[in-house]
N, C-alpha and C positions, 0 to 999 in steps of 0.2 A: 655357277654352282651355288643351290642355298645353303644356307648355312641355319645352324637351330640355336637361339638365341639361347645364352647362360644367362641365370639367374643365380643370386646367393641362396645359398641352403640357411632354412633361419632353423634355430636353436631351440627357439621355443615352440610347443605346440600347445593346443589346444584340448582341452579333456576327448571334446568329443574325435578329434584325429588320432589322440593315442587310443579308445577306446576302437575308435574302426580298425585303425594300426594292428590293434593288438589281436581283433578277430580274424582278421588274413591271413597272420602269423601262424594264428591258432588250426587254421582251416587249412593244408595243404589242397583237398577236394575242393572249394571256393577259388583257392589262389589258380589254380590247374585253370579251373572251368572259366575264369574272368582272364583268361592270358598269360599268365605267371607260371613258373614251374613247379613239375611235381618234386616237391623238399625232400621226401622220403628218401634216403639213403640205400632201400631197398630195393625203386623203380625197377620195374620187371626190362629189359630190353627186346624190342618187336625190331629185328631187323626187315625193312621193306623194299622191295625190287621193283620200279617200273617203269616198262618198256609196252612196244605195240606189239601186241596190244594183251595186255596181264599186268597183274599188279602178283604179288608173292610173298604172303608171310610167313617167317619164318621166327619163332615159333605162331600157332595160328590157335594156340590155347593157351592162357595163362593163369593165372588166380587174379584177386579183386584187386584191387589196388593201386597204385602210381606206377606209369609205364610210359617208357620211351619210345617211340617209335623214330626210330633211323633210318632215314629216307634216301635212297639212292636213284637217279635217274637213269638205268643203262641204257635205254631207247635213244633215239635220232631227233625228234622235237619235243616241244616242252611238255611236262606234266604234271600235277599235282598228286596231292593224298587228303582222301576227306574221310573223317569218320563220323559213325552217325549208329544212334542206337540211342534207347535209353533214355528220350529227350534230348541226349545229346550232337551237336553238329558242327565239329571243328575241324579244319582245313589249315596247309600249310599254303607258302605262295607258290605261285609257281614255277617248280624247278628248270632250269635248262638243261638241257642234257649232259650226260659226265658230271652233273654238278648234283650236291647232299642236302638236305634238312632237315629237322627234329620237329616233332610235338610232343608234346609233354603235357600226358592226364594222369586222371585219378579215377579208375572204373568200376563200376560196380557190375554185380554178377549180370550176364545176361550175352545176348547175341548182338555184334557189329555186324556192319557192312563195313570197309576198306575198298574205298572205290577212286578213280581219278574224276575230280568235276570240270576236267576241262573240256572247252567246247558246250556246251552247254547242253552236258549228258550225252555228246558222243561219243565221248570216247570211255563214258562206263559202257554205253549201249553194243559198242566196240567188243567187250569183254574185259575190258579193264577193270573188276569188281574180285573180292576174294571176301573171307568172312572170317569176324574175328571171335571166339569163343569164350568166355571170361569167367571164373568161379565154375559154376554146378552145371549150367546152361546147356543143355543138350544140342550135338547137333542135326538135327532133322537128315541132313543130306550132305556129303562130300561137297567142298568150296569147289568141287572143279563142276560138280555137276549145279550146284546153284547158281554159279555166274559165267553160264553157257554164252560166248564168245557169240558176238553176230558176226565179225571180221568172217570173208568167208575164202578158204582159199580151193574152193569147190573143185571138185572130181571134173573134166571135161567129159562133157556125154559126148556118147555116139553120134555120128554124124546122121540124120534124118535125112538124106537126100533131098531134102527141099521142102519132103512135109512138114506141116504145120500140127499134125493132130498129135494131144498130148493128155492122157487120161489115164493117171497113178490108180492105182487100188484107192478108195475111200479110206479106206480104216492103215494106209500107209505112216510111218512113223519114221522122225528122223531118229538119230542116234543120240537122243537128250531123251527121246521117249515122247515129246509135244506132238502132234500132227505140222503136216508141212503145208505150207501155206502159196494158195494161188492167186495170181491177181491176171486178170485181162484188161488190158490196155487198149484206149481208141485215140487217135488224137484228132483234133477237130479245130475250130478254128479259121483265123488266119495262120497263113503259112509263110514264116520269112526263113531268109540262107542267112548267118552271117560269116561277113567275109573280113582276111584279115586286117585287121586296124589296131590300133592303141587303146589301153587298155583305161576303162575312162576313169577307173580309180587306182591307178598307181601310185598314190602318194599313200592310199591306205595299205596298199597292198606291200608296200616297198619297208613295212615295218615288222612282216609276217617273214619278206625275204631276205630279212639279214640274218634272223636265226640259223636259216639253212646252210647244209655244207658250202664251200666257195663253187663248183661246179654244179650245185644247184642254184645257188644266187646267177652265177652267168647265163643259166638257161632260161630262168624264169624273168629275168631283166630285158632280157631279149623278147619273149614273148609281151610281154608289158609294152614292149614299144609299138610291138607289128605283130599280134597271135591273133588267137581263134575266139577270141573274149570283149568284139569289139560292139561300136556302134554303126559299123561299116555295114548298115543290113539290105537287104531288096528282098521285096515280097515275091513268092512265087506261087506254086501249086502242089499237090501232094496227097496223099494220105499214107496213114500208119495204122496198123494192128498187129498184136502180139501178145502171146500167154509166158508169164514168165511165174515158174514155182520154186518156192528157197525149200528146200529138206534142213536149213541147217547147216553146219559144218561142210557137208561134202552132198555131190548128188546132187547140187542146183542142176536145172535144166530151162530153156528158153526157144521159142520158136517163135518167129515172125518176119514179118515183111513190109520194106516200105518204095513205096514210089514218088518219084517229084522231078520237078524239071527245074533246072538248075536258070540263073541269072543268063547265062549265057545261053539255051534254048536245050543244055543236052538233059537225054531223060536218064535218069540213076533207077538202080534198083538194087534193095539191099533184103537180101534172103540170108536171116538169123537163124541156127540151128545149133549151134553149140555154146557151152560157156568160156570162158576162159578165165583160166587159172593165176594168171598174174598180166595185167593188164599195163603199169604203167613203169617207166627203165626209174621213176624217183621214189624214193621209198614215201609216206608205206605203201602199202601195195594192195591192192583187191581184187575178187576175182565175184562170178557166179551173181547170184542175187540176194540183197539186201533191201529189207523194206522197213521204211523206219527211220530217219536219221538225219541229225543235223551236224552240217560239215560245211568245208568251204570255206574261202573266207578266214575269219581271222579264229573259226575254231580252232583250228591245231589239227584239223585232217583232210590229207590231198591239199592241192593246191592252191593259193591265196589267190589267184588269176580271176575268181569267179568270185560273185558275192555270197556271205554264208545264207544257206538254204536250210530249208525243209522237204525232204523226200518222202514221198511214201514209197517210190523206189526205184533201187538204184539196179542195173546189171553191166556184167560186162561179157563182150561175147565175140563171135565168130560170125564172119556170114560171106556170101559168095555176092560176089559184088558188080553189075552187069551198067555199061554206059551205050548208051544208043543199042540196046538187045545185045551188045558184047561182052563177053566176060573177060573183067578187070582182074579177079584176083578171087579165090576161095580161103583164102583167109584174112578178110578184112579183118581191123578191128573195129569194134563197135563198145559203145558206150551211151545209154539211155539213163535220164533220169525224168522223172515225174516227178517235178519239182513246184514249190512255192514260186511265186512270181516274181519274177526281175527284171519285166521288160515294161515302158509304159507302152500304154494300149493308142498314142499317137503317132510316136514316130518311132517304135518297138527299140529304143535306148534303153540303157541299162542305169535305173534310175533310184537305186540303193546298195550300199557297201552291205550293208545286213537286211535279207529280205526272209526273214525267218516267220516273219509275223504274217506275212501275204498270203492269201488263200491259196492253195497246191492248184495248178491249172496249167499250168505249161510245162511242156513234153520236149525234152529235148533230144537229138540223137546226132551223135559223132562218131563221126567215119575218117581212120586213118590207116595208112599201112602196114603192115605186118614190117618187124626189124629187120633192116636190111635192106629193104626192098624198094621201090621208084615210088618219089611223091606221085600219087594222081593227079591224072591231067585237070585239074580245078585250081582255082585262086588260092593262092600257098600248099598246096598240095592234099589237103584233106577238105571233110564234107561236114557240115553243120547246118542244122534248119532245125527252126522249131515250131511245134503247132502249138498256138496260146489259149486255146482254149480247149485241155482235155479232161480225160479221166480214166480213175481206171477201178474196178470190181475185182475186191477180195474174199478170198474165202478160207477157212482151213480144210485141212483135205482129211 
C-alpha cells in the first residue's frame, strides 16, 4: 500500500502566498474551475442519473452560479459525467456502478452538454448525453431530442424470404427527423476462420472482467481460456456482400449473404434478412444497425474478449443458415462488424489490446445459435471468419 508522505504545516508565509491565498479565497469561480469547491452556501443541486445508456438531469435548468452536481450510477458498468460548455471541461472519475460522486462549479449563463466520456465517446455516442441550461440560455431543442440515442434496440423487419433487394423512399426519415443512413458492404481479402483458443490478452482483459456481475466474470473467464477470440486461425475461402440501413431508434433493416468453406471442407451459407432486437444474454445489449463507434475492449461496451475497436458498423441480425446445401437453422444469430484492424497481415494473430487507431478494413462475421438450441456441427459450436481486407459505401437516404 503507498502511503503520501506528511510534512509539517509551517506557520509562516510568504506575502506573495498569502496574496495568491487570499485571491482563491476571494474567487469561489477560480477555486471551482482549478478543483476546489463551489464555497457558495447557495450551490444550486443538479441531481444526475446514469445508466445504459442516458444520462438524466434533474433539474436540467438552473440560474448562474455554484452547483453541485450529485452523481449516481444506476447502470451495470462503469461510467462517468463530463461537462463542457463555456470553455469549460470537467469530469468526475469514474463511477462504479451502485456507487456516487460530486462536481462542484461555478456557471455562467449559457448551454452545457452533460455527457458520459467513457470509452472514448462511446458511450456519449451511445446516448449517454442530456443538456444542461444555465441563466437566460435558450433552448434550441428538448435534451431528449438533442442527444438522440445511437443504442439501437431496432423493430425486427419482416422476413424477406431470402431477398436481398432493399430500396427505402429517398426522402425517408427516422424518428429524430435525420435521414437514414445506408452502407454496402463487400469483403474481400484474405479469408481466415477462427477457431477456438485462448484469449491472447487476458491479463488485459481480466481487469475489465472483475467489474462484472460474478456470473458474468464465470463466463467471460471461461471464454478467455477457450472462445471465439483466439489465435487459433486457418485460412480459407469465401465472400460476403450485404446492405445494411440504421433509421435510427427502430426500423433498422439488413440483407445479405455470405459463403465460405470452412477448415474442415464443409461449405456454410449464411442468408441475412432480418434484425435482431437483443442479441446478447450479458448486458448491455444491442440490436439492428449502428455505424460509428468505438467499443470493446477496455471501453466500457460489450465484451472485454476483443480488442477495443473502431466501427464504421456494427449489426446484428437473423439469417437462415445452410451446411453442405442443408438447412441448419432459420434463425441464426449473426453479428458483423466492419472494423479497425486487429489482426497482423502475417500470421492473422491478434496483435493489439487497443486497435482503435488502425485503418477500418476487416470485416468480421459471427454465427451462433439461437437460445436454447444445439451448438453447430463446427469447432465449439459456432462460425467466425473474417475478410481483411474490406469496405463498405455510405450514404444517407
Amino acid at each position: 500500500m503507498n502511503t503520501v508522505p506528511q510534512h509539517p504545516v509551517h506557520r509562516v508565509f510568504s506575502s506573495t502566498g498569502l496574496l495568491v491565498l487570499s485571491v482563491l479565497l476571494a474567487s469561489p469561480r477560480l477555486a471551482a474551475a482549478t478543483g476546489g469547491p463551489a464555497t457558495n452556501a447557495n450551490a444550486k443541486t443538479v441531481k444526475v442519473t446514469l445508466s445504459e445508456w442516458k444520462v438524466q438531469l434533474s433539474p436540467d435548468k438552473i440560474p448562474v452560479g455554484p452547483v453541485e452536481f450529485e452523481v449516481s450510477n444506476t447502470g451495470s458498468i462503469p461510467h462517468a459525467l463530463e461537462v463542457e460548455g463555456r470553455g469549460l471541461e470537467r469530469k468526475t472519475a469514474q463511477i462504479q456502478p451502485g456507487a456516487t460522486a460530486t462536481l462542484q462549479l461555478d456557471l455562467p449563463a449559457g448551454r452545457y452538454e452533460a455527457y458520459c466520456p467513457v470509452g472514448k465517446g462511446s458511450h456519449k455516442m451511445l446516448g449517454m448525453l442530456d443538456h444542461l441550461t444555465v441563466g437566460d440560455a435558450q433552448r434550441s431543442a428538448s435534451s431528449h431530442e438533442e442527444s438522440r440515442g445511437g443504442v439501437r434496440y431496432a423493430e425486427s423487419g419482416a422476413a424477406m424470404e431470402h431477398e436481398m433487394a432493399m430500396e427505402p423512399e429517398s426522402d425517408e426519415k427516422d424518428e429524430y427527423g435525420a435521414g437514414a443512413k445506408r452502407m454496402n458492404v463487400t469483403g474481400g481479402g484474405p479469408v481466415i476462420q477462427i477457431l477456438p483458443g485462448p484469449f491472447p490478452f487476458a491479463d488485459s482483459a481480466a481487469a475489465v472482467i472483475r467489474n462484472r456481475p460474478p456470473d458474468q466474470q464465470a463466463d467471460l473467464t471461461h471464454k478467455a481460456q477457450m472462445g471465439p477470440y483466439s489465435n487459433n486461425v486457418a485460412t480459407i475461402s469465401g465472400d460476403i456482400s450485404l446492405v445494411a440501413i440504421d433509421h435510427g431508434a427502430t426500423g433498422d433493416s439488413v440483407a445479405g449473404i455470405a459463403r465460405f468453406t470452412a477448415k474442415d471442407g464443409a461449405r456454410w451459407i449464411v442468408v441475412m434478412d432480418r434484425v435482431q432486437t437483443k442479441d446478447i444474454p450479458f448486458n448491455p445489449r444491442f440490436g439492428g444497425v449502428i455505424m460509428g463507434l468505438f467499443y470493446h475492449g477496455a471501453s466500457g461496451v460489450h465484451t472485454p474478449l476483443v480488442p477495443t475497436i473502431r466501427s464504421s458498423l456494427a449489426l446484428w441480425a437473423f439469417a437462415h443458415l445452410y451446411k453442405n446445401d442443408q438447412l441448419v437453422s432459420d434463425n441464426a444469430m449473426v453479428h458483423i462488424m466492419l472494423l479497425s484492424r486487429t489482426r497482423r497481415t502475417s500470421d492473422w494473430a491478434l496483435d493489439c489490446w487497443d486497435c482503435s487507431d488502425r485503418p477500418v478494413e476487416e470485416l468480421q462475421l459471427q454465427v451462433t445459435p439461437a437460445p436454447n438450441t444445439a451448438p453447430f456441427d463446427s469447432p465449439g459450436g459456432f462460425l467466425f471468419v473474417n475478410w481483411e481486407k474490406s469496405g463498405g459505401r455510405s450514404a444517407s437516404l
